[in-house]
N, C-alpha and C positions, 0 to 999 in steps of 0.2 A: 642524820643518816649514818648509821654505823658501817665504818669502813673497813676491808679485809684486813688494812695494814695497823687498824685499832685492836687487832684480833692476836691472842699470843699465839703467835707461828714466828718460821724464820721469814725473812724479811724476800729474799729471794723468791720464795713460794708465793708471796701474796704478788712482788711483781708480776710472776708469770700469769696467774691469773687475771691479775690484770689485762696484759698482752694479751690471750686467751680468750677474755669478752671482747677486746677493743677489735682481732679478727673476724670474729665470730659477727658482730655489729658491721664491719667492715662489708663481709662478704655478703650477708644480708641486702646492706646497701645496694650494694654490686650486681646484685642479683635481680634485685627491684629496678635499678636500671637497667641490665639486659632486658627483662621481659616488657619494661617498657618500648627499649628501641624495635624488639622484634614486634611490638602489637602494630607499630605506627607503621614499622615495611611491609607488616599484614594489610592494613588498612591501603598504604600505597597501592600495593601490589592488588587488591579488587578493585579501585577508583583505577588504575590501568587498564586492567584485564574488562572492567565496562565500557571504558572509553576505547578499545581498541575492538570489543564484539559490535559498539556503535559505530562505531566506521566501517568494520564489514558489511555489516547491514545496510549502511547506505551505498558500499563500493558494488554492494550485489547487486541492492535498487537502482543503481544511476547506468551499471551495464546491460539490466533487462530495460532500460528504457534505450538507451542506447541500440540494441540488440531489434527493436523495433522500428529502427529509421538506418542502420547500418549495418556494411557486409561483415559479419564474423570476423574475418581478417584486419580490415581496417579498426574494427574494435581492440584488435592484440596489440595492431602499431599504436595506437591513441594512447592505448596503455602503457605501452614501454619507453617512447618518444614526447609523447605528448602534444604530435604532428601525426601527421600523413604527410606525403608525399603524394602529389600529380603520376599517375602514369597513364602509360597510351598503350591502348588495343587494336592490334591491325584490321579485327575482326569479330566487330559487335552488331548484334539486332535492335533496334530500336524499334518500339511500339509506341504511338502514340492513340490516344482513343478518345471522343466526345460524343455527348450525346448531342446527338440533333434536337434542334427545336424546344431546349432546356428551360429557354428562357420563357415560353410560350406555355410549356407546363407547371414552371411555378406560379402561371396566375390564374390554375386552375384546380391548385392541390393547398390546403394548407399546411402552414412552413414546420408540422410537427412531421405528417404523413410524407412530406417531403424529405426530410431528415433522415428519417426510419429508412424510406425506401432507400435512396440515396447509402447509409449507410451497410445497407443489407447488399447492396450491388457492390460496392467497393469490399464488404466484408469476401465474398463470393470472389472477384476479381482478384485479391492476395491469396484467396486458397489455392486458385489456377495457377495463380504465378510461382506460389511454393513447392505444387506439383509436380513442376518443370523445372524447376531447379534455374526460373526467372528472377533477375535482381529488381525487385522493385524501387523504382527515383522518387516522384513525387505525385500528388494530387493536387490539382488548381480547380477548384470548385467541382465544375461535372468532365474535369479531364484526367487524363489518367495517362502514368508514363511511366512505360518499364523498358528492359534492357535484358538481352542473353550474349553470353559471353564475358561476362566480367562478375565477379573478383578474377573467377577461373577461366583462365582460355579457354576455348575447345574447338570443335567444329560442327558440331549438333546445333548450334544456340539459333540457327538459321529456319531452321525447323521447328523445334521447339517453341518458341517465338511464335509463328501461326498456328498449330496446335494451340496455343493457348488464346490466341484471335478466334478460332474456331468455334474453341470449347464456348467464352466467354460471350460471342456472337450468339450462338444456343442460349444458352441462360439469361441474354436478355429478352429473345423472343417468349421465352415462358414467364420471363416477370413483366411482360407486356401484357401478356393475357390475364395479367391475375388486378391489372387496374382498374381502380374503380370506373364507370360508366362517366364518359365524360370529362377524365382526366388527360387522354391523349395518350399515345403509345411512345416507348421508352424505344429507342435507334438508334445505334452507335455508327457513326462513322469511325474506320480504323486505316492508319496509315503505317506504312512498314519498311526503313531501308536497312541496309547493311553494309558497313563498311568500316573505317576506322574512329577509333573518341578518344578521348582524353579525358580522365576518370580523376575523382579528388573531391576534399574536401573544401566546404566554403563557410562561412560566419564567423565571427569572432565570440560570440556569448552561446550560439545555440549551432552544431555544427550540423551541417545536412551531407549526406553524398550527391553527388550528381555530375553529369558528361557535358562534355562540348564537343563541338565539332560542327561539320558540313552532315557529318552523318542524320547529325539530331535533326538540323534543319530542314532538312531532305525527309524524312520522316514526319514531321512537322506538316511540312508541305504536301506530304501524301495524303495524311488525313483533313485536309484543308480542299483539298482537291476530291476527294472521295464521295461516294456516296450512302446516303440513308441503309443500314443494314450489309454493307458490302466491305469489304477487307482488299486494300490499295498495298499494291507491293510495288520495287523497283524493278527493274529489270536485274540490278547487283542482286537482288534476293533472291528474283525467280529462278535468275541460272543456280542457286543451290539449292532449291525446293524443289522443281516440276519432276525428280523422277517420285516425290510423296505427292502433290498436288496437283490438280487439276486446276488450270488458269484459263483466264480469258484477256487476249491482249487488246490493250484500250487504247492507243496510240500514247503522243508524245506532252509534254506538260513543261514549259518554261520554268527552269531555277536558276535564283540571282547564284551568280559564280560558277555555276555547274550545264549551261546550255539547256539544250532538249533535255527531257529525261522519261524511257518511256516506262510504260505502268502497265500494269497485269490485275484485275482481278482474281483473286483466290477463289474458285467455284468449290475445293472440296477437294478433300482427300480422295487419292486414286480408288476407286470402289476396291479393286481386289485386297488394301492396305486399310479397308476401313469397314467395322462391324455391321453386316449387314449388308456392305457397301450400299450404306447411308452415307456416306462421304465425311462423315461430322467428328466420329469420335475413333480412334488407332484402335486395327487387331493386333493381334499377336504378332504376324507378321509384320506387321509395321515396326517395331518394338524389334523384333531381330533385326531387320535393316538398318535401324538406325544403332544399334549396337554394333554392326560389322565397320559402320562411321568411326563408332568410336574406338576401335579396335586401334587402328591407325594411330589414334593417340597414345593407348595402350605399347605398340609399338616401339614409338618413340621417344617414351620416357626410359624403357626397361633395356632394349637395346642401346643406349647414351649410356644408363647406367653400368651396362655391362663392358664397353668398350671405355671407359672412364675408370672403372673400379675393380675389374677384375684381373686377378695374379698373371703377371707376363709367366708363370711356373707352368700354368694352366695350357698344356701345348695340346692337349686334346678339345676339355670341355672347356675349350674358348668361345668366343661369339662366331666365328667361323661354323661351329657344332652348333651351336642355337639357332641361326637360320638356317641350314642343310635341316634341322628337324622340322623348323617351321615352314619351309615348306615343300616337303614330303608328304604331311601331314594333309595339306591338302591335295599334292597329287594322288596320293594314296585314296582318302576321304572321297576325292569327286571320281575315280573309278568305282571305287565299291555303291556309289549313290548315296550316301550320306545326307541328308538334310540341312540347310543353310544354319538352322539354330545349331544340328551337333556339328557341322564346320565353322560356327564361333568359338562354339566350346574346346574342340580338338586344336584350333590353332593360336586358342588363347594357353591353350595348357603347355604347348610347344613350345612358346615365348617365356612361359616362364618353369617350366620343369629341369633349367639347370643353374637358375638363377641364386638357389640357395647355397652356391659355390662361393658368394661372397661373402656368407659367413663359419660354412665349415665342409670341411670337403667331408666325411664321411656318414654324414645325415643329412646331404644336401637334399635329398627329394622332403625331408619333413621342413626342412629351413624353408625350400620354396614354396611350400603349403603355405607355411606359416607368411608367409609375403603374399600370396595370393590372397588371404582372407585379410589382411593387413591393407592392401592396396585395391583392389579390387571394385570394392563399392564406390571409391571416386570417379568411378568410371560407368557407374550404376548397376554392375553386373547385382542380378539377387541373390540370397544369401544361395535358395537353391541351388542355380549358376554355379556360384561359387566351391560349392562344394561338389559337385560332378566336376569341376578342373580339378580342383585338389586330388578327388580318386586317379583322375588321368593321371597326373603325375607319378605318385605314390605307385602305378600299373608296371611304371619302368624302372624301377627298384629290384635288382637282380635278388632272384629267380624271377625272370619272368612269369606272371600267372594271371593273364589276361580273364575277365571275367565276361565282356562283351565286347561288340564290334568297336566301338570307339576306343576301348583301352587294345585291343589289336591292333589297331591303326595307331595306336601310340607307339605303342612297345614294337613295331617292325619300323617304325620310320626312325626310331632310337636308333637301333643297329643296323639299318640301311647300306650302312658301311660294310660289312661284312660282304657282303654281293657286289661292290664297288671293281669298276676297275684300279681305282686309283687305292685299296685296301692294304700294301704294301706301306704307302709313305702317311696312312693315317694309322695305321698299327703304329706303328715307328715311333710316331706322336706321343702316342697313347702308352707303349713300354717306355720311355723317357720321362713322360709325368710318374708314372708309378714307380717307375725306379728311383727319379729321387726322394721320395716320399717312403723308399723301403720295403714296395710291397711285392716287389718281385726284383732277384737279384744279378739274374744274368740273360743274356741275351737265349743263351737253350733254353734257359726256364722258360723265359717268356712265348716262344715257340711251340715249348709244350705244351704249355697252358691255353695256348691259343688254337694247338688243336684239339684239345680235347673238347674248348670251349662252342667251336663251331659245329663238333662231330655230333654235339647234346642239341644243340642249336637248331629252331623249326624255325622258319616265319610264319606265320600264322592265318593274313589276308591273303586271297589269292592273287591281286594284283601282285605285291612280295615277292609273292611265289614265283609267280609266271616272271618278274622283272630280274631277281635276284638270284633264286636257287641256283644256277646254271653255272652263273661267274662265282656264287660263293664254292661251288663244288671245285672250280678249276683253281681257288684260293687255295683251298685245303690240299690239293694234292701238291700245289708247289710247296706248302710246308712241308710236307711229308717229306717226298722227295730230296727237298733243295735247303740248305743249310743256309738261308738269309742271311747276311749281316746288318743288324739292324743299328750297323753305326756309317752303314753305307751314305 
């Protein structure tokens, strides 16, 4: 092999050539091992990125299974914990339901048609239950047991609960008719109490949700007591049901722990509250009433929140000013003659058209929109619903420009104040908030401002009118007149 330094050169040259190839080999090398390490991190990095899309896929699969036996909520804690926790509800519906005479129709059906059917009534029974916003427990053969009021507290669940006895009573009398000849008719006995449980998880390999209590038992005991086609309530149930229900009282029934206990019959929905008054299935009317229930709730989440979270700065649009609107709203409303559904709508928008003060004072009426449509449907309002509150609010957004009776009755019960005798020490308020804030800088400005603001100023409803004109007239002339001080 002939070698450079065989070669007549200076000696120097041929070493650097040397160097020269032995870098050049070097770096090659060098290079050939990078692209190896980056192929294997390649390689790593998709045997990850598989094994981590297979486990979503199964974390997806094990929560829709999941999602099938448990309440949304306790599915979040399961996940973050890896427990639940037991809690107690001072006020839950327990539904318990069997069919009568089950045993007597499987030995007259075979065990396919049985299946089918069986499975088509329990499918039907969870549609009712999901309808109503029912927490479904378990299934024991031909029994069936659900629960309202839990994950979510409320005060409807009492109701809702036979509503869905109702409905579910109905759809077995039609899958009765549809038996074959000489199969025997399908009967539910259903039993119903209401009262407190204790709520949680149980198993160690396979978890289920389900309640304890006297509640259960008592419920238990209703449908045990009960009869073929008929719906067993307590007396605890019936004092929250009869002004929807029509009952029939059936005297008293022994429970271990609990004494007498007397029992009602559900005969059906009050006819004026039921389609047809067929007694079977909720009108329209039914549906407002039980939303003005739930209003209360509404209430007293938004009102906590406000007395909890709102600027002690706020010396006007404090909670003080949210109930003075809320309810004006409906004195105003039940003068004019308003109808029960637009006095949900008008006094749910009162509750919450200043609400958006907790996150910016000067778009507060879109803030509370935006809360309205945010919160609202946990409370079932529809999206329609929801969007005629929204307008309400939006209605008392200065310039006034009422577009119908209900945003008139908004926008006068707003500035109600204005006509007030006590209109001196809620101005007062009202220049204090805005002064520190900058928007008005001295006690004459704000005097001006406030006449000129009254002198543009209509009410709009004639109650308004007829309540407040008179004293806002005698407002406006003492500012004129009389030189306030509004640090009195």
């Amino acid at each position: 092999m002939l070698l450079l330094s065989d070669i007549c050169m200076p000696s120097f040259i041929a070493n650097t050539l040397l160097m020269g190839y032995a870098l050049i080999s070097l770096c090659a090398a060098g290079c050939l091992l990078i692209y190896a390490h980056l192929r294997r991190m390649r390689l790593l990095e998709l045997q990850l990125c598989r094994q981590a899309n297979a486990t979503l896929r199964e974390r997806s699969h094990t929560r829709q299974l999941l999602a099938q036996m448990l309440p949304p909520e306790t599915i979040d804690e399961v996940s973050r914990t890896g427990r639940t926790q037991a809690k107690k509800f001072k006020m839950v519906t327990v539904l318990f339901s069997d069919i009568q005479g089950f045993s007597r129709i499987t030995d007259n059906i075979n065990a396919e048609q049985l299946l089918d059917q069986l499975d088509h009534f329990y499918y039907q029974f969870d549609t009712v239950v999901r309808k109503y916003g029912i927490e479904k427990i378990k299934t024991i053969g031909d029994a069936y047991m659900c629960a309202g009021g839990i994950p979510h507290k409320n005060l409807t669940n009492p109701i809702e609960v036979v509503l869905v006895a109702l409905e579910i009573m109905d759809q077995m009398r039609q899958l009765s008719k549809q038996q074959p000849a000489g199969a025997g008719t399908w009967e539910l006995r259903m039993g119903i109490d209401t009262g407190p449980v204790i709520a949680g998880m149980v198993g160690q390999t396979r978890l289920t949700y389900d309640i304890w209590g006297s509640t259960v038992n008592v419920a238990s005991r209703m449908q045990s007591a009960g009869q073929a086609g008929r719906i067993n309530i307590t007396e605890n149930t019936h004092l929250l049901v009869r002004d929807f229900f029509d009952c029939e009282y059936r005297g008293r029934i022994p429970v271990k722990n609990k004494g007498d206990v007397q029992m009602y019959f559900v005969t059906g929905i009050k006819p004026h509250l039921s389609i047809d008054g067929a007694g079977i299935y909720p009108n329209e009317q039914f549906f407002v009433e039980l939303q003005l229930i739930r209003l209360a709730e509404l209430e007293e989440f938004v009102l906590e929140k406000l007395e909890r979270e709102l600027s002690p700065q706020l010396y006007y649009h404090n909670l003080k000013h949210t109930i003075d609107v809320y309810n004006q709203v409906e004195l105003i409303g039940r003068s004019e003659g308003v109808s029960r559904h637009d006095m949900l709508l008008l006094r749910t928008a009162a509750l919450l058209h200043d609400v958006g003060h907790l996150v910016d004072y000067d778009t507060h009426e879109e803030m509370s929109s935006h809360f309205a449509r945010l919160h609202l449907p946990r409370f079932r309002y529809t999206s329609e619903q929801i969007e005629r509150v929204v307008e309400l609010i939006m209605a008392t957004k200065l310039p006034q420009k009422p577009q119908n009776t209900l945003e008139m009755i908004m926008c006068d019960a707003d500035l109600e104040y204005l006509g007030r005798t006590d209109y001196h020490p809620v101005s007062q308020a009202l220049y204090q908030e805005l002064h520190e804030r900058g928007r008005v800088n001295s006690p004459n400005e704000w005097r001006q401002m406030q006449i000129g603001f009254i002198e543009q100023h209509r009410y709009f409803t004639r109650t308004a009118q007829r309540n407040c004109n008179a004293n806002k007239a005698v407002q406006l002339n003492i500012l004129k007149h009389n030189n306030i001080n509004l640090n009195d």
